[in-house]
N, C-alpha and C positions, 0 to 999 in steps of 0.2 A: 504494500500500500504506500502511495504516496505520504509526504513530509506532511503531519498535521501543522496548520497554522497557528502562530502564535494565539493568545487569549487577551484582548483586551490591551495590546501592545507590550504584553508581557514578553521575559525573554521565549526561547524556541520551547515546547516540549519536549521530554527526556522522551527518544523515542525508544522501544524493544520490540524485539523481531521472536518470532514464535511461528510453530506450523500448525493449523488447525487439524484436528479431528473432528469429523460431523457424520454424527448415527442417521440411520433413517427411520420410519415411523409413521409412515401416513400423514395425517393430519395434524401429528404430533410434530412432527415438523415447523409447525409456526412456531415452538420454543424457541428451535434453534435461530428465527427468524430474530427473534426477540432478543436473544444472544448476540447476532450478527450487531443488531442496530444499537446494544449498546455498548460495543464495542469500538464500532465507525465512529459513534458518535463523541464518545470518549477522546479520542483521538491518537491517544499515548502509545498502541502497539500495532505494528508494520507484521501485515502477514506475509510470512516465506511461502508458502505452500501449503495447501486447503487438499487433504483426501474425506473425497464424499462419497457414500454409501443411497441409495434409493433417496429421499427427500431428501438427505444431504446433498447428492452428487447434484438435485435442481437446483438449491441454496447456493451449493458451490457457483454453478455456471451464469446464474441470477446475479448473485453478489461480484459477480468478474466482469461480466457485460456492463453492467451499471458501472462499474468503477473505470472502466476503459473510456465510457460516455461523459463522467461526470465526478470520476473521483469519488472521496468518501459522502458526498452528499448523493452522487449519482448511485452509488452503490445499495442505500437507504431507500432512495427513488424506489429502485427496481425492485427491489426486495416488496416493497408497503405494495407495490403496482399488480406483481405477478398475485403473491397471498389474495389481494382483493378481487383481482380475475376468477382465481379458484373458489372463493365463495359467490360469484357472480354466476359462474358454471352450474357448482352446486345447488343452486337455487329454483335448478328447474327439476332437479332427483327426486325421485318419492321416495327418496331413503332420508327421513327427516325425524325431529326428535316427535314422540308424540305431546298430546297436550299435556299430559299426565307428567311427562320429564320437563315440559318449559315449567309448568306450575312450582314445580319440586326443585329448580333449578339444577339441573341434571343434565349433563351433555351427554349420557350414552346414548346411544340407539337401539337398546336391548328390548324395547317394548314399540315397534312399529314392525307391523304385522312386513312390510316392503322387505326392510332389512332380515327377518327370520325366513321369509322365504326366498329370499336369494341367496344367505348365508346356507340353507339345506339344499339348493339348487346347485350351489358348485361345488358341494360333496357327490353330487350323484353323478354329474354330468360335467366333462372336460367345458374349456374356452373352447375348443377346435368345436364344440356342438352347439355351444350357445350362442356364440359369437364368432360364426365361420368368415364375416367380413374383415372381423380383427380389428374391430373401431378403435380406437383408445382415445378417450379429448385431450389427454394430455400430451398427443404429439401436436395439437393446433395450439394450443397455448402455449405452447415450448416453440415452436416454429414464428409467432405474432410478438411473443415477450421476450426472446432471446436471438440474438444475433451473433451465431455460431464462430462466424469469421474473426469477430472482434475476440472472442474467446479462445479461440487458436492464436491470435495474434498477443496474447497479453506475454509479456516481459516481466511485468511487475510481481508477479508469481506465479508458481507452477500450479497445477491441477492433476488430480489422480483421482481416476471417477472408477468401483468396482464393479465386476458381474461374476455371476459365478458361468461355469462354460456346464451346459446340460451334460453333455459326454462325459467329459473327462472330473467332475467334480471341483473343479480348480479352481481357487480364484484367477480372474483377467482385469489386468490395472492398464487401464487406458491414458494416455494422457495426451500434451500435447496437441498434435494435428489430426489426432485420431477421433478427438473428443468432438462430439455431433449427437443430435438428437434421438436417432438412432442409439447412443451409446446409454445416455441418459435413461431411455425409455427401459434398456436390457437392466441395469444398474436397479430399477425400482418396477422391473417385472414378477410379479406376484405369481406365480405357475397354475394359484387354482381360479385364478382373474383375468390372465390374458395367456394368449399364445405366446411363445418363446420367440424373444427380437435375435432376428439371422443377422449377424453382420460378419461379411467376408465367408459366407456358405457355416456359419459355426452360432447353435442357439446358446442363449444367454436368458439366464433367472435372474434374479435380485440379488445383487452383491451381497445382502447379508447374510446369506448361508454361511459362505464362506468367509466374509470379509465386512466386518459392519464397526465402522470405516476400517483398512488395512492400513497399520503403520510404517510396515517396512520402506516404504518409498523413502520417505524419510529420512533416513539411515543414512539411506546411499546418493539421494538426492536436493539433500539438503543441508545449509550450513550451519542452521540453527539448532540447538541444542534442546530447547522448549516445544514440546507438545502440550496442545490444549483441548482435552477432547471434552464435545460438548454431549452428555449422556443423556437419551431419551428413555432406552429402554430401563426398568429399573434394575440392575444387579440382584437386589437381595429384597426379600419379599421376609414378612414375618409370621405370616399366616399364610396356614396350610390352604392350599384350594380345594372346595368340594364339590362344586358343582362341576358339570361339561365343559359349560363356557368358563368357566377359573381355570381349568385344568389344562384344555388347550390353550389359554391365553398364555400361561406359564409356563406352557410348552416353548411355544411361540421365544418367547421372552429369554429364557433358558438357551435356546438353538440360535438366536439372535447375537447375543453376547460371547457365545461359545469361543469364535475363532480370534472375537477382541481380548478375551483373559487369555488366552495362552501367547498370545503377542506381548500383551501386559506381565506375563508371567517370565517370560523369556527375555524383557526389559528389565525385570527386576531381578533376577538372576543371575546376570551378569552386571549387573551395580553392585551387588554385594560381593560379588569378585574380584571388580575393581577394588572395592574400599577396602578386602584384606590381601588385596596387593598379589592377588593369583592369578592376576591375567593381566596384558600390555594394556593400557591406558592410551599407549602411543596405537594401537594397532584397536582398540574396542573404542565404541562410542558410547560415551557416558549420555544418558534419556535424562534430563526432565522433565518430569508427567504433574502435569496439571490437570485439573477435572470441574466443570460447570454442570450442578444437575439441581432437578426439584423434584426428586425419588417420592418426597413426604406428597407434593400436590399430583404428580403424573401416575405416582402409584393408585391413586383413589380413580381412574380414569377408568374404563370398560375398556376394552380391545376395540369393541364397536367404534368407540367415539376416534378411535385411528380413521372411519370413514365420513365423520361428520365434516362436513364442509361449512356449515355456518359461522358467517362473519363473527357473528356476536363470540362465539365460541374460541377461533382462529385469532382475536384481539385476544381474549381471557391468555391464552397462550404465550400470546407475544408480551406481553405484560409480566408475565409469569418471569420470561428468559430473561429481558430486559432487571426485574430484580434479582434476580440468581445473578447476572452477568454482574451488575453494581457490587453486589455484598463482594463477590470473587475480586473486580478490581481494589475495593479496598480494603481487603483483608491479604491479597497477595502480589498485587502489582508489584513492589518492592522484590519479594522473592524471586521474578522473573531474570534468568541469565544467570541466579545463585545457586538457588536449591528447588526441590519438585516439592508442591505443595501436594500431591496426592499420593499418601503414603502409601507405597505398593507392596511394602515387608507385612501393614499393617493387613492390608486387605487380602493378602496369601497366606499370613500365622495359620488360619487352622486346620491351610491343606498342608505344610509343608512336612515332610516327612522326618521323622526324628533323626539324629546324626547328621542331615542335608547342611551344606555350607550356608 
């Protein structure tokens, strides 16, 4: 990101350079939007490199087009521009809250007769049956709100968008000139919701099977030291699920995160190597891992509400990031470029196995 400008003729801002992490999530997605915008707005941290995952990997390509336009204001633009499209869209779904959840102030969808019967409709029955045209609206609003060129073209930081490849199981990190709408759609292709995006004769699911967001890029592609990933899905749940839909959402949730902790895990593994001096320094890269989440508000959310499009809902959201993103910058901006505010010995203590360094 470009130089934030002075405040009030103040001298420059202290600027710090960091690479994003962004989950994906559906509709949940508008957190991380709320994150974006108050971090832009902040102005004090220059991003190196953004890997995004399904609603990340749009966030990502949003947040890069706008900045190429208009800088950190233009970035804000596009972000406020596209999220309002997708409740504009949404507006004409019969998948909406019933009156019973507006009353109650409830954003699931779990009681609109629309959403049960489509949620049991694509257990029975593939995309390839229900939707042999392949429609998706999201490739017309990614085609009107995003300008792919510009997004290939950016300098000012790189992009790493995931998918998982149907064959072979793998994650595929797109970046660069490769990155297209097309890449986007395979990135946050849902397999019991749309047909598998072909690009270059090879299908592609939703990056987060296998990569929600993948770090490595990172590593090797980057000279910053600071990751910052912004968590949608929630890690750790405190109560048991009993019903169907708790059970698969936690499924869900579980196989989401899966391929991000052992990335996490494998960052934190070799930090503790480092620090007792059993591995080259000169030759390993030392992570700081940083973490933005609102576990305590996303966790109280249905699975359903990943599909609610409602404005009123999508601001709750961005409201939500936007104070998660504040308390983070002022409880760890300073830490930035020192130490990792998200202890990762902390969050592996009760897998790690006894004797393990």
């Amino acid at each position: 990101m470009a130089k934030a400008k002075p405040k009030n003729g103040s001298k420059q801002l202290k600027q710090k350079r960091l690479n994003l992490a962004l989950q994906g999530g559906g509709a949940h997605g508008a957190f991380t939007w709320g994150v974006l915008d108050r971090l832009l707005e902040d102005g004090r941290v220059d991003v190196e490199a953004i890997s995004g995952t399904s609603a990340g990997a749009i966030n990502s390509v949003v947040l890069v087009d706008g900045f190429m336009r208009g800088g950190r204001d233009g970035a804000r633009e596009a972000l406020h521009a596209f999220w309002e499209q997708i409740a504009k869209i949404g507006a004409f779904s019969p998948i909406q809250r019933s009156p019973l959840d507006i009353w109650q102030g409830n954003f699931s969808l779990d009681h609109n007769p629309a959403y049960l019967f489509f949620d049991m409709l694509t257990r029975m029955a593939s995309p390839y049956d229900l939707n042999p045209a392949n429609i998706n609206p999201m490739r017309d609003l990614l085609d009107t709100q995003v300008d792919f060129d510009r997004v290939r073209c950016c300098t000012e930081m790189s992009v790493f968008i995931s998918a998982t490849n149907v064959h072979t199981g793998r994650v595929k990190v797109f970046t660069g000139d490769e990155i297209s709408t097309d890449v986007v759609l395979a990135s946050s292709c849902l397999p019991l919701l749309f047909q598998a995006v072909e690009i270059d004769g090879v299908p592609y699911w939703d990056g987060g099977y296998m990569g929600n967001p993948v770090l490595f890029p990172f590593f090797y592609q980057s000279q910053s030291d600071d990751i910052l990933l912004v968590q949608i899905n929630p890690m750790e749940r405190a109560e048991t699920p009993n019903t169907a839909r708790e059970i698969l959402n936690r499924l869900n949730e579980i196989t989401f995160n899966a391929s991000l902790n052992k990335e996490l895990r494998a960052i934190e593994f070799v930090s503790r190597l480092i620090e007792t001096e059993n591995l080259d320094v000169e030759r390993y890269k030392r992570v700081r891992m940083h973490m933005i989440e609102a576990d305590e508000e996303l966790s109280k959310l249905s699975s359903s509400s990943k599909l609610n499009a409602e404005w009123a809902f999508l601001v709750h959201l961005r409201d939500i990031g936007r104070l998660a993103a504040s308390d983070w910058l002022a409880r760890n901006y300073e830490a930035l470029g020192v130490r990792s505010t998200f202890d990762l010995t902390e969050h592996f203590r009760t897998t790690r196995i006894e004797g393990e360094v």
